[in-house]
C-alpha positions as CSV (number, residue, x, y, z in Angstrom):
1,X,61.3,-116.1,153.4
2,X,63.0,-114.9,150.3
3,X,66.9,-113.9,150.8
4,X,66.1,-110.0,149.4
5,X,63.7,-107.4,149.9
6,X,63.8,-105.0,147.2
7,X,62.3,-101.4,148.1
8,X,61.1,-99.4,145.4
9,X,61.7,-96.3,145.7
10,X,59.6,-92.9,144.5
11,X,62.6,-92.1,142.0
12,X,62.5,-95.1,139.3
13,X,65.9,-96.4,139.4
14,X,66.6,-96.8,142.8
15,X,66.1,-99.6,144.7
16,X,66.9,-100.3,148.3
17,X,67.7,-104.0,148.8
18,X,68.2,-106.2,152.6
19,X,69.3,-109.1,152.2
20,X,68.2,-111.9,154.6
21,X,70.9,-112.6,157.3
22,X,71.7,-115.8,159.4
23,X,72.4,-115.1,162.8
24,X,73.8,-117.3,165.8
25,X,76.3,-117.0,168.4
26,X,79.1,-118.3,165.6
27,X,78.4,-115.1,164.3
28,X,76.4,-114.5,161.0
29,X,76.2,-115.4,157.1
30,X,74.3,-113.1,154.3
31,X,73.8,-113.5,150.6
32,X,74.7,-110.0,149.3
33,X,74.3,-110.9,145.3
34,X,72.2,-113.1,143.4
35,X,72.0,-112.6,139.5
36,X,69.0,-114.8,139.6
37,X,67.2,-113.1,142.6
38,X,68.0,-109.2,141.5
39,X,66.7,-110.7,137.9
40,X,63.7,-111.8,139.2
41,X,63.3,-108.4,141.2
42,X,63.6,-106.5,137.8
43,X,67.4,-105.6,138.1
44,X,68.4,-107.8,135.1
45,X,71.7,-105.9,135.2
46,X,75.2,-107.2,134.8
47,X,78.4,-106.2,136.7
48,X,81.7,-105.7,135.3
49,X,83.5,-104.5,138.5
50,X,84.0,-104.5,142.3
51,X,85.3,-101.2,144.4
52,X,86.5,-100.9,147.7
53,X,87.2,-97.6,149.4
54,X,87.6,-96.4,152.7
55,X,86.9,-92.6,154.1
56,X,87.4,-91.0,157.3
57,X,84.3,-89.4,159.1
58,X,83.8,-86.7,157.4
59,X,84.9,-87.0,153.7
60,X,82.2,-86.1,151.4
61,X,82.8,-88.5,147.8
62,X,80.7,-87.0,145.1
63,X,78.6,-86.1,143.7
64,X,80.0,-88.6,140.9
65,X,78.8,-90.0,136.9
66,X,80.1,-91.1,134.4
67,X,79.3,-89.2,130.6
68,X,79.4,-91.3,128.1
69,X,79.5,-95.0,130.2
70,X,77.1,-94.2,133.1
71,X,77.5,-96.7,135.8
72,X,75.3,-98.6,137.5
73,X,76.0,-99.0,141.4
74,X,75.2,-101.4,144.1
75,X,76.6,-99.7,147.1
76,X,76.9,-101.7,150.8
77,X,78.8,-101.0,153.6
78,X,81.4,-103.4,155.5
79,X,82.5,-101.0,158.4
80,X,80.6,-98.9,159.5
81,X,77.9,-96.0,158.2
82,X,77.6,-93.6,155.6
83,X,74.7,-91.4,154.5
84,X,74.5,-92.4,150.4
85,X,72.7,-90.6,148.0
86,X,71.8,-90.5,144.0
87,X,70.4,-87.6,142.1
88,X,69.2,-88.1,139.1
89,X,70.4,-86.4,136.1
90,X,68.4,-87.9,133.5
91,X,67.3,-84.9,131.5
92,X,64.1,-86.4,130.2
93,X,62.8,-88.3,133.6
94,X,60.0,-86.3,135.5
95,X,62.2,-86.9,138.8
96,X,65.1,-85.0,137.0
97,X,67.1,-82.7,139.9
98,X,65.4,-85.2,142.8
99,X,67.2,-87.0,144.9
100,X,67.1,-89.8,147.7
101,X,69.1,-90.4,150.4
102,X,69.8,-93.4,152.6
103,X,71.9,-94.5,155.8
104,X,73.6,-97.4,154.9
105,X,75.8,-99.1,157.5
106,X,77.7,-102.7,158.7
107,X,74.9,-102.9,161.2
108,X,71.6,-102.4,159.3
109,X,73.6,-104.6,156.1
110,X,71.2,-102.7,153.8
111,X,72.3,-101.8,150.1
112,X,71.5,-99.5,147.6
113,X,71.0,-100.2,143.7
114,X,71.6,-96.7,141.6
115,X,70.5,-97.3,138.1
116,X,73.0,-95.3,135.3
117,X,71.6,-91.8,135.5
118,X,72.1,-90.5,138.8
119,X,74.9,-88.7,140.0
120,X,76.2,-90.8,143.3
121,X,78.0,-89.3,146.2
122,X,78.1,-90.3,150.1
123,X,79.8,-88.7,153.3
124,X,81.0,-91.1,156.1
125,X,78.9,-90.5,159.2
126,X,82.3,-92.7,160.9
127,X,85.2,-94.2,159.3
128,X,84.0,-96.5,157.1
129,X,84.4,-98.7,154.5
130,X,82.1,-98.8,151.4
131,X,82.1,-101.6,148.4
132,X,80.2,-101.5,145.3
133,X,79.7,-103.1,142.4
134,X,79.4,-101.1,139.2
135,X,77.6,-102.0,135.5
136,X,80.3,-100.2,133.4
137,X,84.2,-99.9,134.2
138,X,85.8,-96.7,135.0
139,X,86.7,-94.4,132.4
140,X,89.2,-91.7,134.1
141,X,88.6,-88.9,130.9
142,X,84.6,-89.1,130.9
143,X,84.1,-88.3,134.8
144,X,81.3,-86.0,135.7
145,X,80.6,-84.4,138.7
146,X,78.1,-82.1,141.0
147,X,78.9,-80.2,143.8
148,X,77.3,-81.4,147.3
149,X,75.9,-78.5,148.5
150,X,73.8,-77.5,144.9
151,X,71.4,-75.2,146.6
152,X,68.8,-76.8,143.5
153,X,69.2,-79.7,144.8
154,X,69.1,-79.2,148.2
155,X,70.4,-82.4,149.8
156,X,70.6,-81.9,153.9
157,X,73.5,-83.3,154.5
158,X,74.0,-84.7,158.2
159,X,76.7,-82.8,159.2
160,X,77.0,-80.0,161.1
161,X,80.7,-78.9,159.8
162,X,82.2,-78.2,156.5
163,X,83.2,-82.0,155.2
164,X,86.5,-83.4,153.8
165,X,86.6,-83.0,150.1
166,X,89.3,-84.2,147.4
167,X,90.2,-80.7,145.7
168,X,88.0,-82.1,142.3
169,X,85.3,-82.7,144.6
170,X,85.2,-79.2,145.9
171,X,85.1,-77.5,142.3
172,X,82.3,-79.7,140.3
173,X,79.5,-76.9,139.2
174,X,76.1,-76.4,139.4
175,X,73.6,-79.3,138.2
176,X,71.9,-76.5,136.1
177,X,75.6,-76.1,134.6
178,X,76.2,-79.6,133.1
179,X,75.8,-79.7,129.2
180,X,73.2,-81.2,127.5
181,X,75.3,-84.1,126.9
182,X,74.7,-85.9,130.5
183,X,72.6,-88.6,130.7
């Protein structure tokens, strides 16, 4: 048994990844990255930096890019669950305005690979805590960003209440709105 299964997914770009776990009464052991195994799945990518952040059920993060240094993202969470999403904003991809969704979680110890492109968000379905790894490193003057609720995009959400948003979060536009100088 290989230590990944990589999932394709309809939107080319995104990959869904579960990494083989170990499992005894000790507890458990998991590879979550392997240059050579991601290679060999067609992710020949390169990471530059790790992130670690936590959110309260609730808090909506995103919908988040990058201009000029779009970022790749491999997104896993350590505590647990959050529903994660990537739309992609590639103006010349057929899938341009789709979007895919995931639960991620400590329990199911699935991760998702967002290729640079895609406008990322995620809201925390319980407090949890979400690392990533990221292809390009953060450059605070060429954020981008999406509001969660584009009714183009139509993302349903799991929640039944208005969700927790940083004030920047709450006033991105419209994904019709972004210039022609996105990704």
């Amino acid at each position: 048994m290989g230590k990944f299964q990589f999932t394709v997914i309809p939107i080319e770009g995104l990959v869904l990844i579960e990494p083989t776990v170990f499992e005894d009464e000790r507890g458990f052991f998991m590879e979550t990255y392997s240059f050579q195994d991601f290679k060999v799945a067609g992710l020949d990518v390169a990471f530059v930096q790790d992130n670690h952040s936590f959110s309260r059920k609730g808090v909506l993060r995103g919908l988040h890019f990058q201009k000029k240094y779009p970022q790749g993202k491999l997104i896993r969470v350590v505590r647990g669950q959050i529903f994660d999403v990537a739309v992609d904003i590639r103006r010349n991809s057929p899938t341009f305005g789709r979007w895919y969704g995931v639960e991620l979680s400590a329990e199911n110890r699935r991760q998702f690979y967002i290729s640079p492109g895609f406008a990322h968000g995620f809201l925390a379905l319980s407090d949890a805590e979400v690392l990533y790894k990221v292809t390009e490193y953060y450059h605070p003057g060429n954020e981008g960003g999406i509001i969660w609720n584009d009714p183009d995009i139509g993302i349903p959400w799991p929640i039944e209440t208005e969700p927790l948003l940083s004030p920047k979060d709450r006033s991105w536009g419209l994904l019709r709105d972004l210039d022609a100088g996105t990704p």
